[in-house]
VEXKEZA-414996 format. One record per residue (C-alpha): residue number from 1; x negated, y negated, z negated. Coordinates in Angstrom, 1 decimal. Layout:
N
<pt resi="NUM" x="X" y="Y" z="Z"/>
...
This chain:
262
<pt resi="1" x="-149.9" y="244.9" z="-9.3"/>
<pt resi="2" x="-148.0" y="242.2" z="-10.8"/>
<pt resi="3" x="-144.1" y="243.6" z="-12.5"/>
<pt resi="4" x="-141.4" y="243.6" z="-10.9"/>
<pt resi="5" x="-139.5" y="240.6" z="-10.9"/>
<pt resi="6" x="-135.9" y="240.8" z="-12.5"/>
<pt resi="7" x="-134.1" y="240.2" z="-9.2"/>
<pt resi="8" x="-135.7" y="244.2" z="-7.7"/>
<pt resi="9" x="-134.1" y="246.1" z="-10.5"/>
<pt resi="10" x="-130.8" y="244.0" z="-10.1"/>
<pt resi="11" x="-131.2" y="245.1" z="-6.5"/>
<pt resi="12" x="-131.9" y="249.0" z="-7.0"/>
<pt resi="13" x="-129.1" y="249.1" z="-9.2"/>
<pt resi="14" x="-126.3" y="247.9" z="-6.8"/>
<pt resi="15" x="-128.1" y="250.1" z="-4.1"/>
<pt resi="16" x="-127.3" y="253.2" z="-6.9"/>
<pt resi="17" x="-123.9" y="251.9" z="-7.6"/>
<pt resi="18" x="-123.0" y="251.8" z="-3.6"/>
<pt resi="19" x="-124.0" y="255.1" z="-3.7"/>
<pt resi="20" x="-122.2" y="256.0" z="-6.9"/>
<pt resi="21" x="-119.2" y="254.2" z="-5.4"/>
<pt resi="22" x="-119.8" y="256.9" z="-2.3"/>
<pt resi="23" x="-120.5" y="260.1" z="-3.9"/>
<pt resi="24" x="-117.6" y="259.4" z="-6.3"/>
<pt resi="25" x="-114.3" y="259.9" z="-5.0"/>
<pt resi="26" x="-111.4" y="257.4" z="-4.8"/>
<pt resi="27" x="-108.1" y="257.1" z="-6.8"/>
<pt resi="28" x="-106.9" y="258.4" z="-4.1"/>
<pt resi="29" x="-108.7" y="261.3" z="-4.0"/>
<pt resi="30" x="-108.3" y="261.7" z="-8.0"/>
<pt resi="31" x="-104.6" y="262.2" z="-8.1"/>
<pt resi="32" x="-104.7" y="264.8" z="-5.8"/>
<pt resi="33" x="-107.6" y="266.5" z="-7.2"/>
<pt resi="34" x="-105.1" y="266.4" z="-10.4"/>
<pt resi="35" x="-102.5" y="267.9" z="-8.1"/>
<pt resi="36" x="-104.5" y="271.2" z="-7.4"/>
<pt resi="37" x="-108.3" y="272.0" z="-6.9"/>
<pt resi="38" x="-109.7" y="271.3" z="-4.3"/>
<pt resi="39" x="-112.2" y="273.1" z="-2.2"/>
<pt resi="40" x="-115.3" y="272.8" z="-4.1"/>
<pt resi="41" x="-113.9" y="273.2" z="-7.3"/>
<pt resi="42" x="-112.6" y="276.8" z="-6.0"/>
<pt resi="43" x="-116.0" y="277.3" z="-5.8"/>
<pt resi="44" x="-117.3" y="276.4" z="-9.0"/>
<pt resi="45" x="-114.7" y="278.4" z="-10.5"/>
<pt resi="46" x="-115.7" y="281.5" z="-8.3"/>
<pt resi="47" x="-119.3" y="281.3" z="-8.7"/>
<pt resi="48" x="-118.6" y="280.3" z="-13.0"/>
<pt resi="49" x="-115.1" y="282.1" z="-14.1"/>
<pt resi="50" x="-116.1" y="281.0" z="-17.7"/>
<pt resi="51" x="-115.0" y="277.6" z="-16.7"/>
<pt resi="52" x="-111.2" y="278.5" z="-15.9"/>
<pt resi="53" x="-110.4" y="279.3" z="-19.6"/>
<pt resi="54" x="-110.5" y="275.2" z="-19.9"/>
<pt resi="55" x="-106.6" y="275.2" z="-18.9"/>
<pt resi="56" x="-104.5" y="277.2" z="-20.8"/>
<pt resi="57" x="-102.7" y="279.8" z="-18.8"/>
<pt resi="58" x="-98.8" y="280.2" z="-20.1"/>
<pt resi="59" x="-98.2" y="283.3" z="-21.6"/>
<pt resi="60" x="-95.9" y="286.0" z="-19.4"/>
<pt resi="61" x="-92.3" y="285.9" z="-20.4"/>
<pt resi="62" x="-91.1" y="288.7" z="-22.8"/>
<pt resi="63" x="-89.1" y="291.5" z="-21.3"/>
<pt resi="64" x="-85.4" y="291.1" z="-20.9"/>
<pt resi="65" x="-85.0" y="294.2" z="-23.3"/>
<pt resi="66" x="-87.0" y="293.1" z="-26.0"/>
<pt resi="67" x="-85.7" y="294.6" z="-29.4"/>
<pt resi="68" x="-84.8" y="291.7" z="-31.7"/>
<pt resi="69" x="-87.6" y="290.5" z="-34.5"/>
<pt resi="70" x="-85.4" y="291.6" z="-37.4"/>
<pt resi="71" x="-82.2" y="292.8" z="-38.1"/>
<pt resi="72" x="-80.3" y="289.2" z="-39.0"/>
<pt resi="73" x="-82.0" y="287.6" z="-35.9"/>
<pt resi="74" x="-80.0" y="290.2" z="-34.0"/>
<pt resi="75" x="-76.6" y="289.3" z="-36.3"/>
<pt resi="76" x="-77.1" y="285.8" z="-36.1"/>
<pt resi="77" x="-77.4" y="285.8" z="-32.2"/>
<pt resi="78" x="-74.2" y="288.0" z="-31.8"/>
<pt resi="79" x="-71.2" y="286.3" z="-30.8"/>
<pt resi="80" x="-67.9" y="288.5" z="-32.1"/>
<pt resi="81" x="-65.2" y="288.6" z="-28.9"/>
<pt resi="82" x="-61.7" y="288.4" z="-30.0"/>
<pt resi="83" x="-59.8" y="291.8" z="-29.5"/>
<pt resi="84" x="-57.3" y="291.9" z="-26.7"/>
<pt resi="85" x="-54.0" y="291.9" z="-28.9"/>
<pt resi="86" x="-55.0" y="287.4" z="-29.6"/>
<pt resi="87" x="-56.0" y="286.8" z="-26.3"/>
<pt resi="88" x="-52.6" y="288.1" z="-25.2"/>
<pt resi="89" x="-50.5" y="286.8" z="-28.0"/>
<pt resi="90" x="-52.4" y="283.0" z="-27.3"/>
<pt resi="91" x="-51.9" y="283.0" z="-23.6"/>
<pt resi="92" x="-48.1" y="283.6" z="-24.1"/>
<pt resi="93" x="-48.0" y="281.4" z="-26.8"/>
<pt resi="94" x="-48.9" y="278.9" z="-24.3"/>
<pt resi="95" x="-46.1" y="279.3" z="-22.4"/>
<pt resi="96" x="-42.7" y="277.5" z="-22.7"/>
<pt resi="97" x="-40.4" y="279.3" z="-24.6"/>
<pt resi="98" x="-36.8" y="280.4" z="-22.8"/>
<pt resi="99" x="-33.7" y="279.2" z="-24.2"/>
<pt resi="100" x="-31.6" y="281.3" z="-26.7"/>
<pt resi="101" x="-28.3" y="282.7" z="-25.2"/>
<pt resi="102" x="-26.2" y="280.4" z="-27.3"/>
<pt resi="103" x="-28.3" y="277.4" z="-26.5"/>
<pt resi="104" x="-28.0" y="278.4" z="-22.6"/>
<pt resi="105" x="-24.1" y="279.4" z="-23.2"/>
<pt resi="106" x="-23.8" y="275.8" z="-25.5"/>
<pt resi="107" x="-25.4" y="274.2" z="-22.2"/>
<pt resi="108" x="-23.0" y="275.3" z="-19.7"/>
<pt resi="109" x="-20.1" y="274.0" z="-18.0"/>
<pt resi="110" x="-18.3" y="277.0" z="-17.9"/>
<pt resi="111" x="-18.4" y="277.6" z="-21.4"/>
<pt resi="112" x="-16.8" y="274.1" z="-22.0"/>
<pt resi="113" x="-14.1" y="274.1" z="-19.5"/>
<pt resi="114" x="-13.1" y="277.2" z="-21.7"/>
<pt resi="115" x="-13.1" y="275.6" z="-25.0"/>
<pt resi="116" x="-11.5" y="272.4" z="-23.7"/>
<pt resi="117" x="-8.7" y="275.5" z="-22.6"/>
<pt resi="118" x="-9.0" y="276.5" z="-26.1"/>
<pt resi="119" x="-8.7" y="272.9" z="-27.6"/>
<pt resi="120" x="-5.5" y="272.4" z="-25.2"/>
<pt resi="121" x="-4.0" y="275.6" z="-26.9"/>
<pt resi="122" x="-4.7" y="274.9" z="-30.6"/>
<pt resi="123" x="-3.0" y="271.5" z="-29.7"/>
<pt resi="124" x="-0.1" y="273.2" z="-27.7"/>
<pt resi="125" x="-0.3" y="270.9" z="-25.3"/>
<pt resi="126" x="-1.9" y="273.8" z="-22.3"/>
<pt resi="127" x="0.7" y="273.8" z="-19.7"/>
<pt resi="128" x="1.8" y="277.4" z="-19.4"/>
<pt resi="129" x="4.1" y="277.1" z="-16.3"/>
<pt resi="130" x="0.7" y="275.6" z="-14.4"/>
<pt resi="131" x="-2.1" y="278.0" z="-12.6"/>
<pt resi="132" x="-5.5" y="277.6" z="-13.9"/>
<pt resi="133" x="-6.7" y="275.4" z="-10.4"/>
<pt resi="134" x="-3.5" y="273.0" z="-11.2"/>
<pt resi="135" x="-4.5" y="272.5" z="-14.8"/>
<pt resi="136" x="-8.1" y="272.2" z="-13.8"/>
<pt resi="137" x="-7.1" y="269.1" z="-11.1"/>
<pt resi="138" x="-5.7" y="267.2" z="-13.8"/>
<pt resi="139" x="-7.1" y="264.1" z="-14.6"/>
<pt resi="140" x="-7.6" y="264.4" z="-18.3"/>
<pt resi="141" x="-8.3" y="267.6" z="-18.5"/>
<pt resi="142" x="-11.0" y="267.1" z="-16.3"/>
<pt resi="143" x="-12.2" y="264.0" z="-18.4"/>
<pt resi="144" x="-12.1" y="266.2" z="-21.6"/>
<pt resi="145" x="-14.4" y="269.0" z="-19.8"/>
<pt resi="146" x="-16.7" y="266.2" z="-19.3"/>
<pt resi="147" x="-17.3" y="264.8" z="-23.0"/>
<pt resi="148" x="-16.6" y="268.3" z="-24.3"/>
<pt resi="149" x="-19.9" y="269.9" z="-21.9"/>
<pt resi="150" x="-21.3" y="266.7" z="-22.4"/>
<pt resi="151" x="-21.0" y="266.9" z="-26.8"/>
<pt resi="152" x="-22.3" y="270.6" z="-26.5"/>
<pt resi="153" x="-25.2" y="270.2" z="-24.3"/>
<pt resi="154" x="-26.7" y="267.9" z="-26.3"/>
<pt resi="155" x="-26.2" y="269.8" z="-29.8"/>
<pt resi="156" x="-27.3" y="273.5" z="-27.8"/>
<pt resi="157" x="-30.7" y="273.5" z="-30.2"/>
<pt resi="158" x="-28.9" y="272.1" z="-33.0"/>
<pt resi="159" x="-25.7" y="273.9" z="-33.7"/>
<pt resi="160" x="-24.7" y="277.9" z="-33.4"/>
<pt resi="161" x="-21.8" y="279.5" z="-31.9"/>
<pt resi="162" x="-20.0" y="280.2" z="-34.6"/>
<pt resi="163" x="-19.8" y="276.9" z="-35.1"/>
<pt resi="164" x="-18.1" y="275.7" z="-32.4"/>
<pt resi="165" x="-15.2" y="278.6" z="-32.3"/>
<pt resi="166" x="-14.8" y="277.6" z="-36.2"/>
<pt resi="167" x="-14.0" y="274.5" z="-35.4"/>
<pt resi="168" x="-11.1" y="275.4" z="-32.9"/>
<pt resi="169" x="-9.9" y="277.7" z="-36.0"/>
<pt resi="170" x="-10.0" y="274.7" z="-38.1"/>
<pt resi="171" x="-7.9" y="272.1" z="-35.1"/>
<pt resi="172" x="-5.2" y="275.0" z="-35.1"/>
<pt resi="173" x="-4.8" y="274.5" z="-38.7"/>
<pt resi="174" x="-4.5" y="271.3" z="-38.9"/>
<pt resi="175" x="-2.4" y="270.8" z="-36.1"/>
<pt resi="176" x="0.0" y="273.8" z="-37.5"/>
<pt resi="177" x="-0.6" y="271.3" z="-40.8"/>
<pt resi="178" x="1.2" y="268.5" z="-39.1"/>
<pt resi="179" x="2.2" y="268.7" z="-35.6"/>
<pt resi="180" x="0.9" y="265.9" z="-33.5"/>
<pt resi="181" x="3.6" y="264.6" z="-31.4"/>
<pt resi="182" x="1.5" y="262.2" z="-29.1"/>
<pt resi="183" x="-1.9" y="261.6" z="-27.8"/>
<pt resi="184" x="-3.5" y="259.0" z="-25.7"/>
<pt resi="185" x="-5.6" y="260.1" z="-23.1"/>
<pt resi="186" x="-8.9" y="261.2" z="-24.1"/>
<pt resi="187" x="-7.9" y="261.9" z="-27.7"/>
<pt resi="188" x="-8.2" y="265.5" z="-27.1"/>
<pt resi="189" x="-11.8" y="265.6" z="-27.0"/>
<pt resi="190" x="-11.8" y="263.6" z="-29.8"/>
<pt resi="191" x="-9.7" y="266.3" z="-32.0"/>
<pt resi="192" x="-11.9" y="268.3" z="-30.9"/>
<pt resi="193" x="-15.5" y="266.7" z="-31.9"/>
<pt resi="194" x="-13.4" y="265.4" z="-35.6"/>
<pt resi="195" x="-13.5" y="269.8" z="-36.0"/>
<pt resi="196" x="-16.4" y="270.3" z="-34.9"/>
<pt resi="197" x="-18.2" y="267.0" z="-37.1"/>
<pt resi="198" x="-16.7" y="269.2" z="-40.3"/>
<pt resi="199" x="-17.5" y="272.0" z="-39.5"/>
<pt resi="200" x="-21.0" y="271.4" z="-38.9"/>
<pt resi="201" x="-21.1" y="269.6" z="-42.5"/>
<pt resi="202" x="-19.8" y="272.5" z="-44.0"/>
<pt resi="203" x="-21.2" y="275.5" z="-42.2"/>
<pt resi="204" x="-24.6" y="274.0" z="-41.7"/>
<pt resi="205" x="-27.2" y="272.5" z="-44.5"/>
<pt resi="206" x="-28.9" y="270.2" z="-41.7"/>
<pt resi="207" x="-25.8" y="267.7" z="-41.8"/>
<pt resi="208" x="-26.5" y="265.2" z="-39.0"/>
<pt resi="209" x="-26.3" y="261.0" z="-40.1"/>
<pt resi="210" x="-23.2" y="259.3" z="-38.5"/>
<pt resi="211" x="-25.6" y="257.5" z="-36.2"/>
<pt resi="212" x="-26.5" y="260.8" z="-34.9"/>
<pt resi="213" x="-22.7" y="261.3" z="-34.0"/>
<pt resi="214" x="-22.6" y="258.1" z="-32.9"/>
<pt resi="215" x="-25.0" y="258.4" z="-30.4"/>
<pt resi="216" x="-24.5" y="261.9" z="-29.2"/>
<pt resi="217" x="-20.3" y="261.2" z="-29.0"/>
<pt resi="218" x="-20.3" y="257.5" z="-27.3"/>
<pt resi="219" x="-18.0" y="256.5" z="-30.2"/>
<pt resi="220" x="-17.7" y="253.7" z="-33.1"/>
<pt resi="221" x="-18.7" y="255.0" z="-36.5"/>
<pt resi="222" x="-15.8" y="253.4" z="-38.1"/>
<pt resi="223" x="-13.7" y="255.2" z="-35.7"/>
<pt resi="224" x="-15.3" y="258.8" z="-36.4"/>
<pt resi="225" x="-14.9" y="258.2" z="-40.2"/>
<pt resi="226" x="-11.3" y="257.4" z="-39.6"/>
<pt resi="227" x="-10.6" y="260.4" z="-37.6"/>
<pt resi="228" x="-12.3" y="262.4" z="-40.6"/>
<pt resi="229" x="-9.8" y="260.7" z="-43.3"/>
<pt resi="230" x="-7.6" y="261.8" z="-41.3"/>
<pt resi="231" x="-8.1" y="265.4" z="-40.7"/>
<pt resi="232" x="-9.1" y="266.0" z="-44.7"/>
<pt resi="233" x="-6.0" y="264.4" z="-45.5"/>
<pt resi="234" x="-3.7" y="266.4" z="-43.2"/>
<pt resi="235" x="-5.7" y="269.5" z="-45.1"/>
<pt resi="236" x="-5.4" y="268.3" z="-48.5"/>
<pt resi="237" x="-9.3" y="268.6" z="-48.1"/>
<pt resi="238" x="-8.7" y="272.8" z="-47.6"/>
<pt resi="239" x="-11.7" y="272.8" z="-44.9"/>
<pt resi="240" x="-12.6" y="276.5" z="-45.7"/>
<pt resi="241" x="-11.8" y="279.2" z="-43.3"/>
<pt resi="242" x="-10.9" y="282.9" z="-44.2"/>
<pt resi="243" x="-12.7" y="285.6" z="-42.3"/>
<pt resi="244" x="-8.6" y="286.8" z="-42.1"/>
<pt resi="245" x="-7.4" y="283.6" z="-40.3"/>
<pt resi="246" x="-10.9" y="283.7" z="-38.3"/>
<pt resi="247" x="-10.0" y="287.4" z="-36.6"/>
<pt resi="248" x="-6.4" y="286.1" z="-36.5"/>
<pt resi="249" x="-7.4" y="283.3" z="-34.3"/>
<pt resi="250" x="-9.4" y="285.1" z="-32.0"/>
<pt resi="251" x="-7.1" y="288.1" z="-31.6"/>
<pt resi="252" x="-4.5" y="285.6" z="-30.6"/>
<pt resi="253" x="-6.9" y="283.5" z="-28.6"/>
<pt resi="254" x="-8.4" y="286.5" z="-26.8"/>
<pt resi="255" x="-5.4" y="286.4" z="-23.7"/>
<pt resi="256" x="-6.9" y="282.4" z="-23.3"/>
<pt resi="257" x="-10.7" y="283.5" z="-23.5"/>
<pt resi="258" x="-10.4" y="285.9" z="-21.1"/>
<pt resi="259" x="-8.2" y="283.9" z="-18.5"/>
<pt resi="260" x="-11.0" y="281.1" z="-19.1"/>
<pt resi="261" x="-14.3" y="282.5" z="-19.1"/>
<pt resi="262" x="-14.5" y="283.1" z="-15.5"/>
């Protein structure tokens, strides 16, 4: 029998590859094999259970009340809670602050249109034979209300009471110094602030820059200074204030206060 010539084993061997290629399943087929097992590999595995150790099975989760490995483990995975008292003490920190009763009181109109009363009185120019409504309709009294509020509002976090009722103290004096005979209109607030500039730089250690009154008053520098000259010179440069001429002036300001306030 002669041999086989080499074209018959090329032959048999793409017959056995066509049936490879059919026994053997497509890519197809592979990926989803990877996905899960298919039927006959559930059987393989049932008749040979040996063969399922070959993917690892994860271990079962521990049990939610596991004790800890060792005693820092369980410090280190502790997280301290703040007691009550900060939690309260930041949350109202938090919040805005309310305004002091002399900043509220510095703030309000009603407590200006009584010091410009005041003011009127330590000049003794406060009518006395005019009500309150008639005194209140005139024109510059109204205008002094209005730079007087206006002054005070804006130093309410700045200055304190005292402050402002010493300066009064000090006009009196100065006017009972020297009388003032006449006064534009308008200069009444300005008698007024020219106190209460003094006072401030004596009373207070936080002296404010002449820009500051500057800006705050509406008025020229040079024309501030001048009213200070002024009122030193009037004084001699006696700016102090007894406690005895302080509860002099408010016992004889009291009628005025009270007549004001409301």
């Amino acid at each position: 029998m002669p041999p086989p010539t080499p074209s018959e084993p090329v032959e048999n061997n793409s017959m056995q590859v066509d049936a490879m290629q059919l026994d053997a399943p497509s890519s197809t087929q592979q990926d989803l094999a990877g996905a899960g097992p298919t039927p006959a590999t559930m059987s393989s595995l049932a008749l040979h259970p040996e063969q399922s150790s070959q993917r690892p099975v994860p271990p079962p989760p521990p049990p939610l009340l596991s004790q800890p490995a060792s005693h820092k483990t369980a410090q280190s995975q502790s997280i301290p809670l703040p007691p009550p008292s900060q939690s309260t003490s930041r949350s109202s920190s938090s919040k805005p602050s309310k305004p002091s009763r002399a900043a509220a009181a510095l703030c309000s109109r009603q407590f200006a249109v009584c010091v410009t009363a005041l003011v009127y009185y330590s000049l003794g120019i406060l009518p006395e034979h005019l009500t309150k409504e008639e005194i209140m309709n005139d024109p510059n009294f109204a205008h002094s209300i209005a730079v007087i509020h206006g002054v005070l509002s804006s130093l309410s976090n700045s200055i304190p009471l005292t402050i402002v009722f010493i300066s009064i103290t000090l006009l009196q004096k100065r006017v009972r110094s020297e009388p003032i005979y006449f006064l534009m209109p308008g200069q009444e607030s300005h008698m007024f602030i020219t106190a209460l500039m003094l006072s401030q730089k004596l009373l207070d250690d936080r002296s404010f820059k002449p820009g500051t009154w500057k800006r705050i008053t509406q008025l020229d520098s040079a024309y501030l200074n001048a009213l200070e000259r002024d009122f030193c010179r009037v004084l001699s440069y006696q700016l102090s204030i007894s406690p005895e001429e302080y509860q002099a002036w408010l016992s004889e300001t009291r009628p005025i206060t009270r007549a004001w306030e409301r």
